[in-house]
N, C-alpha and C positions, 0 to 999 in steps of 0.2 A: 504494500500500500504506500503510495508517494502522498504522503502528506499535506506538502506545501503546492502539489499540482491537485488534489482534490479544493484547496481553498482559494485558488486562482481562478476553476471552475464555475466555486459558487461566488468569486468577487463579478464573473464575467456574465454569470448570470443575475446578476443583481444591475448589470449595467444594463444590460438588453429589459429589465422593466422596466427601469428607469427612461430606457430611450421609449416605452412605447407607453410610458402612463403619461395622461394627460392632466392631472392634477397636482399644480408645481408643487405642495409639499408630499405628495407619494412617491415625485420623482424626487428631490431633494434625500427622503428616507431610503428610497434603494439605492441612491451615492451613495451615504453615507455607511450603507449597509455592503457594498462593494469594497468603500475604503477598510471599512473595518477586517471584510476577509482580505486584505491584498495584504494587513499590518499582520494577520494571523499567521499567512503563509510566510512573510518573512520571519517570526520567532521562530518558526517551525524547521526554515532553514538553517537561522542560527542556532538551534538548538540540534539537529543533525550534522552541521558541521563540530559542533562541542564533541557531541557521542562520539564522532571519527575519530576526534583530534587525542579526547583519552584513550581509545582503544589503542591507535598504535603509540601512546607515550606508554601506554602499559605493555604492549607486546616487546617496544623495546626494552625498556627496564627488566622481563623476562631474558631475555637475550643476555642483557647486561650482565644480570645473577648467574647465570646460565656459564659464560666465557668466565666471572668471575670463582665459581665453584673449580672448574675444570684448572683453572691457574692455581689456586690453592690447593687443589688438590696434589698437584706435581704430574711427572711423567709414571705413566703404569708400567709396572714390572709384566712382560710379556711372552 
């Protein structure tokens, strides 16, 4: 499920009542009902780009531990 393209969906249909209502504060309420998913879909983004950005500071830090175990350990008798 893409998130911030399901809220872009519903800012873009908020714009198409807005273009076909005829009553300027119905159209006024579907703008603002547009802007508000366009602002939803950007948290959405920043907040999928966060989940990214820890997952590989965490996969690296694995790695890190990982190289650092295998150094401490020494070379294996074979």
């Amino acid at each position: 499920m893409d998130t911030p393209a399901e809220f872009r969906k519903h800012a873009a249909d908020c714009e198409k009542m807005a273009k076909v209502s005829d009553d300027r504060e119905t159209k006024a309420i579907w703008k603002r009902m547009a802007e508000r998913w366009l602002v939803c879909a950007k948290l959405a983004e920043d907040q999928d780009s966060f989940q990214r950005r820890r997952v590989e500071e965490n996969h690296a830090k694995l790695h890190q531990n990982s190289d650092l175990r295998r150094q401490l350990a020494g070379p294996r008798a074979g």
